[in-house]
N, C-alpha and C positions, 0 to 999 in steps of 0.2 A: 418119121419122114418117109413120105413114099420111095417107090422105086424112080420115080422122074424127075425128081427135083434136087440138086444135088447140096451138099453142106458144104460152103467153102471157108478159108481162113484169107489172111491175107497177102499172105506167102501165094496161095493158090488163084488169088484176084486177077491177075492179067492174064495168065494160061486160060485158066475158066470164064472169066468175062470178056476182056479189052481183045481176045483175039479169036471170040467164038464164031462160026459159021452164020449160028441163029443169031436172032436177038434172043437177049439175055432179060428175062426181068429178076431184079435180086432186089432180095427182099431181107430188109436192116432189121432184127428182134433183138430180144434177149428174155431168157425163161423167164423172169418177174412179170412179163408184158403180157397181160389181159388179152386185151385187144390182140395182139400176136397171135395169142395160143386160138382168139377165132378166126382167124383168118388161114389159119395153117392147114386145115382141112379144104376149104376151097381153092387155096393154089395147088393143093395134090391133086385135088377132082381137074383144074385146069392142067396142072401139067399133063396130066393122063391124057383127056383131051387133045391139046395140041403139043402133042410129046415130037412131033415132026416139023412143027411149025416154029417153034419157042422153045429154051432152055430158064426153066425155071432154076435159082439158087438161094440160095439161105446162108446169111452171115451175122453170127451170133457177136453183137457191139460191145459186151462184157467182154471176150474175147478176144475180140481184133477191133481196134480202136485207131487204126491207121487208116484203113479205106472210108468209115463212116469220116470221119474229119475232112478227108479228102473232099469228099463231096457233100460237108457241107450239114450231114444230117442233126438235127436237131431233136426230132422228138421220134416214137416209134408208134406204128409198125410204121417205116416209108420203103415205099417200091422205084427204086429206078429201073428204066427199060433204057438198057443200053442195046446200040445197033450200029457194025461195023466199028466197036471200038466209042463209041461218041454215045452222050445222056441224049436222049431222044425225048422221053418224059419223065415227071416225076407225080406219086401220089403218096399221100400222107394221113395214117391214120386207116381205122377200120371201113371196111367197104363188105359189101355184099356179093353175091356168084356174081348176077349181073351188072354192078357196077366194073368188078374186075374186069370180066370178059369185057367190058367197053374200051374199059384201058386197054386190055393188049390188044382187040382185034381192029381201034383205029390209031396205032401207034409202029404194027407191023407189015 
């Protein structure tokens, strides 16, 4: 995990997301997940990026299994972009640099 993006549990969910300054995009894996492990170098290279703009996070679904049910997730990798607290969007499944950078820069 890079230095920008941080790994949260669910204990740590509303400190870290529901009451962050930025928007938050968090991002639902778990190690078994192909598709995860390609996408996990391109939200580092974005979080670095817009390390001022955006708080990237990571919440491993084997692990904490309260916040993914919460909101619904069903398959991985999926990104909610939470802002001010409230799902703003959601994207599901593997995406490319430039896909992501779509999502978050017309989402914030």
């Amino acid at each position: 995990m890079g230095n920008n993006t941080l790994n949260i549990t669910d204990s740590s969910f509303e400190d870290v997301v529901l009451k962050s300054e930025l928007p938050v995009v968090l991002d639902f894996w778990a190690e078994w997940c192909g598709p995860c492990k390609n996408i996990a170098p391109i939200l580092e290279e974005l979080a670095d990026e817009y390390k001022n703009k955006i708080t990237i996070a990571k919440i491993n679904i084997d692990e904490n299994q309260k916040t993914p049910a919460t909101y619904g997730v069903k398959g991985i990798p999926t990104l909610i972009l939470f802002k001010e607290g409230e799902v703003v969007a959601t994207n599901v499944g593997q995406a490319t640099k430039s896909q992501l950078e779509a999502f978050f820069v017309t989402n914030i």
